[in-house]
mmCIF file of the N, C-alpha and C atoms, coordinates in Angstrom:
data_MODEL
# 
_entry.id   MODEL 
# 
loop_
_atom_site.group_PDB 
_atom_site.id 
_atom_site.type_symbol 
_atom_site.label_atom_id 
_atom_site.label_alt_id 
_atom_site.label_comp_id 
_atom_site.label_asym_id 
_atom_site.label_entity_id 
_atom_site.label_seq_id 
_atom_site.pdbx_PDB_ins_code 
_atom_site.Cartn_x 
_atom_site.Cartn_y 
_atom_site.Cartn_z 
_atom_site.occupancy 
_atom_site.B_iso_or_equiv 
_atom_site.pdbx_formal_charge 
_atom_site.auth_seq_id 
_atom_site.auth_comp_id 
_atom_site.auth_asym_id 
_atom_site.auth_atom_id 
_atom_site.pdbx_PDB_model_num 
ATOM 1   N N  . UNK A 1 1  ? 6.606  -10.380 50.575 1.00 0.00 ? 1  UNK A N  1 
ATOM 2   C CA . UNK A 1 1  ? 6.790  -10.640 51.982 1.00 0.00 ? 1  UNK A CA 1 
ATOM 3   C C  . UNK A 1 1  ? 5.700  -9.879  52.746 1.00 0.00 ? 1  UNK A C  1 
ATOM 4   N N  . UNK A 1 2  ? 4.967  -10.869 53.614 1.00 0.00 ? 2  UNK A N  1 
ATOM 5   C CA . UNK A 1 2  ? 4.076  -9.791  54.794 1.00 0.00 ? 2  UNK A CA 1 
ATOM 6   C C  . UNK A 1 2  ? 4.201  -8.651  55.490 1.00 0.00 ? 2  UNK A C  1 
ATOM 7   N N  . UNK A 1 3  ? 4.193  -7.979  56.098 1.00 0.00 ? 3  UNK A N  1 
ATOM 8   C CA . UNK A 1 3  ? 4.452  -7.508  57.202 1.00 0.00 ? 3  UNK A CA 1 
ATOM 9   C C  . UNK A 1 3  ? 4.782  -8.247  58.105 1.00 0.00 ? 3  UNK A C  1 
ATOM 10  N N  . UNK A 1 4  ? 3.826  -9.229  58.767 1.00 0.00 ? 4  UNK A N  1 
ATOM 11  C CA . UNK A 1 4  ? 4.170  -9.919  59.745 1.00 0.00 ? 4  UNK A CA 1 
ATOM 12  C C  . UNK A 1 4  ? 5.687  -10.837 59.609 1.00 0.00 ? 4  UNK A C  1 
ATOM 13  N N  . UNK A 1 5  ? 5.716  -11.231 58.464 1.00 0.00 ? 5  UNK A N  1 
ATOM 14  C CA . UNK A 1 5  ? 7.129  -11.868 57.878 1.00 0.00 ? 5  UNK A CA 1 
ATOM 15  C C  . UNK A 1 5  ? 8.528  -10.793 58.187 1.00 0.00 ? 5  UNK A C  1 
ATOM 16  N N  . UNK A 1 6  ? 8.495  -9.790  58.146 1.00 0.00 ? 6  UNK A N  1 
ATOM 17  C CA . UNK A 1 6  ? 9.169  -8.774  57.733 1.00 0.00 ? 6  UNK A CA 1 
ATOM 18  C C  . UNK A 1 6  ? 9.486  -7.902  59.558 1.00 0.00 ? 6  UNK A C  1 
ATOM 19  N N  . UNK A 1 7  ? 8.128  -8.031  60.178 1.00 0.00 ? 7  UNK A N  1 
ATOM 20  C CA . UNK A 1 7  ? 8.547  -8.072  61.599 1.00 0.00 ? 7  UNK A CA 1 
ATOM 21  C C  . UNK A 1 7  ? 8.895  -8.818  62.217 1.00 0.00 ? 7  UNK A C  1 
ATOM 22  N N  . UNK A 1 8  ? 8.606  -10.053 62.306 1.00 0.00 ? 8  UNK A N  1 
ATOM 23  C CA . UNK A 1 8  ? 9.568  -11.135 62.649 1.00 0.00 ? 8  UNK A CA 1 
ATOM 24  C C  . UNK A 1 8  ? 11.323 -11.269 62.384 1.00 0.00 ? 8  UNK A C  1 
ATOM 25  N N  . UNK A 1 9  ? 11.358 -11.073 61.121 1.00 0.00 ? 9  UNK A N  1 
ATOM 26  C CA . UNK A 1 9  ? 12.765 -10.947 60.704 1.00 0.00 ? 9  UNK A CA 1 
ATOM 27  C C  . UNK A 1 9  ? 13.498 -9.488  61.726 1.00 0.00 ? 9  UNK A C  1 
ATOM 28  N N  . UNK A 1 10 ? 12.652 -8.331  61.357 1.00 0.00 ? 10 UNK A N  1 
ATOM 29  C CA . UNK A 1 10 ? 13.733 -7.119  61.677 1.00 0.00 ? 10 UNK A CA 1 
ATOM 30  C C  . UNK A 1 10 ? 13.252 -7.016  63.414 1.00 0.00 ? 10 UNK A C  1 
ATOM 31  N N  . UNK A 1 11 ? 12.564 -7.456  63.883 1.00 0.00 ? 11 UNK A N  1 
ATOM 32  C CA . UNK A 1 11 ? 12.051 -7.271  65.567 1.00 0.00 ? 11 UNK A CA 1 
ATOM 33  C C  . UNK A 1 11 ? 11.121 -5.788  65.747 1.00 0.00 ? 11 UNK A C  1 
ATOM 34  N N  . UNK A 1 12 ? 10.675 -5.364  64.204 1.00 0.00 ? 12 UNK A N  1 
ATOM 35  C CA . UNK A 1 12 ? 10.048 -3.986  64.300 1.00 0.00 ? 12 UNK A CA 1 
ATOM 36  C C  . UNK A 1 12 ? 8.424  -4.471  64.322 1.00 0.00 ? 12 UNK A C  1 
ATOM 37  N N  . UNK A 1 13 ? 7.835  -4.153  64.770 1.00 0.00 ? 13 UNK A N  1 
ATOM 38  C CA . UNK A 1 13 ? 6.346  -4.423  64.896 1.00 0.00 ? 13 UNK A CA 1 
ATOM 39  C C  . UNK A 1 13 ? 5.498  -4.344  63.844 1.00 0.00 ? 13 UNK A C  1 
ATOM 40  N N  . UNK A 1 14 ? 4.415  -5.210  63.423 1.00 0.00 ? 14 UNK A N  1 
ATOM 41  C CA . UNK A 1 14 ? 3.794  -4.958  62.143 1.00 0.00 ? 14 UNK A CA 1 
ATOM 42  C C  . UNK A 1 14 ? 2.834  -4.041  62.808 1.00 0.00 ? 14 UNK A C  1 
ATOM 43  N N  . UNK A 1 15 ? 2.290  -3.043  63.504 1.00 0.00 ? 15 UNK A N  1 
ATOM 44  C CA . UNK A 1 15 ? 2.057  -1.973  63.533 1.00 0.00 ? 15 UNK A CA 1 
ATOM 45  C C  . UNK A 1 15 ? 2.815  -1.014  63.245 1.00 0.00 ? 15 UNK A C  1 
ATOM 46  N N  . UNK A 1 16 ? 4.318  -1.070  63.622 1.00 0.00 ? 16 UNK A N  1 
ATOM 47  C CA . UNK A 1 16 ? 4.781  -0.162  63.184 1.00 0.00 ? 16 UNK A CA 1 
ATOM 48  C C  . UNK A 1 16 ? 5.274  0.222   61.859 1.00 0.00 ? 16 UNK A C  1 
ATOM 49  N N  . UNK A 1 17 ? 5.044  -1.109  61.026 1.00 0.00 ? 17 UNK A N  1 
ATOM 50  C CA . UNK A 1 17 ? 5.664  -1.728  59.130 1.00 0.00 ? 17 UNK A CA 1 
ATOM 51  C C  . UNK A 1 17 ? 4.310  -0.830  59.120 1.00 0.00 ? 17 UNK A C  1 
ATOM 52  N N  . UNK A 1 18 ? 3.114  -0.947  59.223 1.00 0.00 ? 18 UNK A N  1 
ATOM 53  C CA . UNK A 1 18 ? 1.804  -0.806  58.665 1.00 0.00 ? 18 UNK A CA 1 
ATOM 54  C C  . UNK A 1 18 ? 1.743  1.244   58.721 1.00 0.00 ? 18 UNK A C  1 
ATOM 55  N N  . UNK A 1 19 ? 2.105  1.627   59.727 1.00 0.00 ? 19 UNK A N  1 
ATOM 56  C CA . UNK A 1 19 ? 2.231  3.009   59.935 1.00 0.00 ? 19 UNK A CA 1 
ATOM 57  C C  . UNK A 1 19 ? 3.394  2.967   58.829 1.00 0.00 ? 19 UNK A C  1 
ATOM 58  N N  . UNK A 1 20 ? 4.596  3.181   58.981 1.00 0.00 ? 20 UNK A N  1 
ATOM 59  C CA . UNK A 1 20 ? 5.870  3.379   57.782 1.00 0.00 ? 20 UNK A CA 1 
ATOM 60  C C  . UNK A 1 20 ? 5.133  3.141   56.566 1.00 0.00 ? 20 UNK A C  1 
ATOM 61  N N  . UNK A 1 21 ? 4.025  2.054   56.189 1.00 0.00 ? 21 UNK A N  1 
ATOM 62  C CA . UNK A 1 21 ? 3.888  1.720   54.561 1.00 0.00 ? 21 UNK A CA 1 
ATOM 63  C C  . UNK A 1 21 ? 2.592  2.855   54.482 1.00 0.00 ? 21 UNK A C  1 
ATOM 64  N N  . UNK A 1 22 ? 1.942  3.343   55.283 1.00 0.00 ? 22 UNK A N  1 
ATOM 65  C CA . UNK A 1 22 ? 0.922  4.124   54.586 1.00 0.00 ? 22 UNK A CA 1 
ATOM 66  C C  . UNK A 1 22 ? 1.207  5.804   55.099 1.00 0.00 ? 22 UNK A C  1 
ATOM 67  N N  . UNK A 1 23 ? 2.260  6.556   55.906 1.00 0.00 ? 23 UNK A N  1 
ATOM 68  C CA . UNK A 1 23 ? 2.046  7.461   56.197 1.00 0.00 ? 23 UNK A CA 1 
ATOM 69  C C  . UNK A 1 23 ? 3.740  7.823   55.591 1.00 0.00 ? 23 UNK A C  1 
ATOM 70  N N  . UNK A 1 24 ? 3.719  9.109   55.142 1.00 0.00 ? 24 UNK A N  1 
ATOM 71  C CA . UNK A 1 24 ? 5.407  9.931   54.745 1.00 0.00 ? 24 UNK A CA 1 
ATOM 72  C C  . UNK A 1 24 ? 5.205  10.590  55.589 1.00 0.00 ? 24 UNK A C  1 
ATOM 73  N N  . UNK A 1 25 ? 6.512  9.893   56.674 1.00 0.00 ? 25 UNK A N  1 
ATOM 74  C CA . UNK A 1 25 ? 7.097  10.188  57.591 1.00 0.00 ? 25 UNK A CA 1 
ATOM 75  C C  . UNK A 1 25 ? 8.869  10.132  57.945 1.00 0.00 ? 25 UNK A C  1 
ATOM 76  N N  . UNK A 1 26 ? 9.220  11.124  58.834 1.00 0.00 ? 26 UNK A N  1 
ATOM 77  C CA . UNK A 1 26 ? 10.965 10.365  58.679 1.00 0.00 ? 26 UNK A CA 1 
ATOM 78  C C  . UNK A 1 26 ? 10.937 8.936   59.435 1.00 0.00 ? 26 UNK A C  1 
ATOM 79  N N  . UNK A 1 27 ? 11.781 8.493   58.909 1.00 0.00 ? 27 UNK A N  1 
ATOM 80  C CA . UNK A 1 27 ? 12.480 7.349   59.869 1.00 0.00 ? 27 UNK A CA 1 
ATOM 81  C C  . UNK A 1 27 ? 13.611 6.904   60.677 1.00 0.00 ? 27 UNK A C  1 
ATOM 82  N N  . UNK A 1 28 ? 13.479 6.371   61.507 1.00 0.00 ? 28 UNK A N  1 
ATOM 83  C CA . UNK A 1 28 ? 15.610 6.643   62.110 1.00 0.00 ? 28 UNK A CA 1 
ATOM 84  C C  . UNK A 1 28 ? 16.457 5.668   61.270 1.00 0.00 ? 28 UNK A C  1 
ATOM 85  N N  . UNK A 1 29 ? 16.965 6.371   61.311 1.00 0.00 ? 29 UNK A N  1 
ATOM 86  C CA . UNK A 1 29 ? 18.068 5.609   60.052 1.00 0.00 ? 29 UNK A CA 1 
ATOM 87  C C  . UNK A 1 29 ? 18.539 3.797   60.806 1.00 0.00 ? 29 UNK A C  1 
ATOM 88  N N  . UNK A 1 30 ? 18.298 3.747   62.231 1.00 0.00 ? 30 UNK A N  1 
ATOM 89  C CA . UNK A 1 30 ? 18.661 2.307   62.468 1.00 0.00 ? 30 UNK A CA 1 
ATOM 90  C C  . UNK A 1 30 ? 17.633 1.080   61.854 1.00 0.00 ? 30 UNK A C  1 
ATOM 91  N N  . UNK A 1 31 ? 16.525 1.735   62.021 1.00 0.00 ? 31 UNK A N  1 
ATOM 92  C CA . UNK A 1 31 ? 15.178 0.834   61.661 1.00 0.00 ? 31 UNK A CA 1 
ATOM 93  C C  . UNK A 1 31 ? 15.023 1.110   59.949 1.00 0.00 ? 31 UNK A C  1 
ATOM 94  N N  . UNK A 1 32 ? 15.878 2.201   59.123 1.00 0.00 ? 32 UNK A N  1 
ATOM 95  C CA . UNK A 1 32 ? 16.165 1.870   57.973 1.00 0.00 ? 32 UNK A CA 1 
ATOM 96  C C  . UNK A 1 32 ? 17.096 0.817   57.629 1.00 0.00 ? 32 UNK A C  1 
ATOM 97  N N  . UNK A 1 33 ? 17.981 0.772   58.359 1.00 0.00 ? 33 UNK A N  1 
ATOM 98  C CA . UNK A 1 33 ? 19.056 -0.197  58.132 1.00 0.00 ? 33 UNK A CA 1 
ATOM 99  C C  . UNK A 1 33 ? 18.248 -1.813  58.659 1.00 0.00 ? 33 UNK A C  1 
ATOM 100 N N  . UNK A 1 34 ? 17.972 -1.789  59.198 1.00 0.00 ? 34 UNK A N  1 
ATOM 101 C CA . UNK A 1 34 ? 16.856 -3.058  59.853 1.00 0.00 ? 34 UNK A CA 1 
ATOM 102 C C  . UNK A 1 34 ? 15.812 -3.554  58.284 1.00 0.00 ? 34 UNK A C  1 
ATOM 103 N N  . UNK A 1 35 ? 14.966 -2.461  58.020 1.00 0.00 ? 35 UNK A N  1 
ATOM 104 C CA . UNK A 1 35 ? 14.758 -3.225  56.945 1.00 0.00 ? 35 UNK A CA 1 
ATOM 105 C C  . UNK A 1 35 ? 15.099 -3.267  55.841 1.00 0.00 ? 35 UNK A C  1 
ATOM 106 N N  . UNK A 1 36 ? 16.187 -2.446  55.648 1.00 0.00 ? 36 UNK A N  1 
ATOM 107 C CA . UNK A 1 36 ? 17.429 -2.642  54.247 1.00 0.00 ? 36 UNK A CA 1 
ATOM 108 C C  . UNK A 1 36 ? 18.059 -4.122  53.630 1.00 0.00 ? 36 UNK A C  1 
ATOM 109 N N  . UNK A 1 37 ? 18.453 -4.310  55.364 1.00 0.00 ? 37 UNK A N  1 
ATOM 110 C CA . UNK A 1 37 ? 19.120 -5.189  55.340 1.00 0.00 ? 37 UNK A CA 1 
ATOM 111 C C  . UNK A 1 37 ? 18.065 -6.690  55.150 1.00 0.00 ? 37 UNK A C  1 
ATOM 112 N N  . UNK A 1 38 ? 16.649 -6.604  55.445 1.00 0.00 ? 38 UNK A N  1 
ATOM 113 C CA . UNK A 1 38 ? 15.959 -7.266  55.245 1.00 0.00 ? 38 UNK A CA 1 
ATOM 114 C C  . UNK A 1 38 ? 15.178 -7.899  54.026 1.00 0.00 ? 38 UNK A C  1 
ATOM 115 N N  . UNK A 1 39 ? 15.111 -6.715  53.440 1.00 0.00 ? 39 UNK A N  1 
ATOM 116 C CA . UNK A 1 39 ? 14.778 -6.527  51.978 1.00 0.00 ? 39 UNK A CA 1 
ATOM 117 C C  . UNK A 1 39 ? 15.630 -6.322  50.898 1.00 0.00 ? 39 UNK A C  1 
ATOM 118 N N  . UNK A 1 40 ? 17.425 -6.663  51.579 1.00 0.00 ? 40 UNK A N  1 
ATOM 119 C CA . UNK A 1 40 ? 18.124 -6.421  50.093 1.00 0.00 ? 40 UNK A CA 1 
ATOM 120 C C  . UNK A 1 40 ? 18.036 -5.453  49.572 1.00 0.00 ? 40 UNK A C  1 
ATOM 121 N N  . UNK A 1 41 ? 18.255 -4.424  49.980 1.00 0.00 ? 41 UNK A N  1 
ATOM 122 C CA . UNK A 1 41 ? 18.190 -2.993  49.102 1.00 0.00 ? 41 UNK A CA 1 
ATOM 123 C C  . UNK A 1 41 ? 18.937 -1.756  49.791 1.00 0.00 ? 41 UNK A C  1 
ATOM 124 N N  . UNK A 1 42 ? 19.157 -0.821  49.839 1.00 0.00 ? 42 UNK A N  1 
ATOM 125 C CA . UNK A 1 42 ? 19.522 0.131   49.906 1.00 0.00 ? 42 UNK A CA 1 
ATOM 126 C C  . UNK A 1 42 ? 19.023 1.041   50.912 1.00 0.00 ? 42 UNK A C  1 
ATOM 127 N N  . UNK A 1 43 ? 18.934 1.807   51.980 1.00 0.00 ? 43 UNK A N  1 
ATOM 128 C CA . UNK A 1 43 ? 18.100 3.042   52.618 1.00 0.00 ? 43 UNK A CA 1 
ATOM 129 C C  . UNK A 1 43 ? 17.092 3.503   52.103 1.00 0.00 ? 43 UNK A C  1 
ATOM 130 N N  . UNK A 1 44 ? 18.196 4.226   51.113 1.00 0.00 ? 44 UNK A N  1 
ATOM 131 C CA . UNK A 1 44 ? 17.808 5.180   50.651 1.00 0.00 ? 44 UNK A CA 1 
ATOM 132 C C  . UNK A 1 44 ? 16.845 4.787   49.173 1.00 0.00 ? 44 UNK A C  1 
ATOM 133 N N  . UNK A 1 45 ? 16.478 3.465   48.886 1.00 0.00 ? 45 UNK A N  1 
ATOM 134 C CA . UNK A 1 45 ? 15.698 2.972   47.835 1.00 0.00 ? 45 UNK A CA 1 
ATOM 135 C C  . UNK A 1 45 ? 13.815 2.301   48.634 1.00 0.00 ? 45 UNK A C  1 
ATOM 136 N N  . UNK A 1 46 ? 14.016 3.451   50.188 1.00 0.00 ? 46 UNK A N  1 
ATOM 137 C CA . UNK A 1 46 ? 13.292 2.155   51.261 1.00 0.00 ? 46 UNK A CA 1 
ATOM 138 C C  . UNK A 1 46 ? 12.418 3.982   51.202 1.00 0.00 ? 46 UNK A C  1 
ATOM 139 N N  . UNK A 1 47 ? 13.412 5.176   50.790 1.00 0.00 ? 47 UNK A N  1 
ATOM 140 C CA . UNK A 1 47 ? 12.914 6.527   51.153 1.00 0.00 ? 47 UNK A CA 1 
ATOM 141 C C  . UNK A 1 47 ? 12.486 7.363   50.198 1.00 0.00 ? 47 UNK A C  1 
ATOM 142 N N  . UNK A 1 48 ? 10.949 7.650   50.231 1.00 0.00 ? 48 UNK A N  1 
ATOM 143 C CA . UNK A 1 48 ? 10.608 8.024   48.978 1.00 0.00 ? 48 UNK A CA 1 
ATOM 144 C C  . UNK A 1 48 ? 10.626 10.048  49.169 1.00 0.00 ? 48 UNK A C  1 
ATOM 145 N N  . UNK A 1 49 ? 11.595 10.555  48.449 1.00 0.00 ? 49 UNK A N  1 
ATOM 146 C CA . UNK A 1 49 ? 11.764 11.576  48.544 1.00 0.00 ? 49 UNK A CA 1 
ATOM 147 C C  . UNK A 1 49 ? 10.910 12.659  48.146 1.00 0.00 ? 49 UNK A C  1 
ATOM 148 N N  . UNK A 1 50 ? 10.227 12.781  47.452 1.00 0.00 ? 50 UNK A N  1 
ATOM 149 C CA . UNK A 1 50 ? 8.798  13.598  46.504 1.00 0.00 ? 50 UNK A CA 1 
ATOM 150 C C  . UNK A 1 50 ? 8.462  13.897  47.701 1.00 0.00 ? 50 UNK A C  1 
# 
């Protein structure tokens, strides 16, 4: 799935998918649930802990 695919679906901006996929940072747990629920998976499988 794109980004752009993936902002469309959750209403989160593919600037803001593009920042989340290249920088470890926290996230608010609503816009975890946004793309959890988007991607079929879990939070906490979206949060790389290391």
């Amino acid at each position: 799935m794109s980004q752009q695919e993936l902002s469309n679906i959750t209403g989160i901006t593919q600037g803001s998918l593009s920042r989340m996929e290249s920088q470890n940072s926290k996230y608010q747990e609503a816009t975890l649930e946004k793309l959890s629920v988007a991607l079929n998976v879990s939070p906490e499988q979206l949060v790389d802990d290391e």
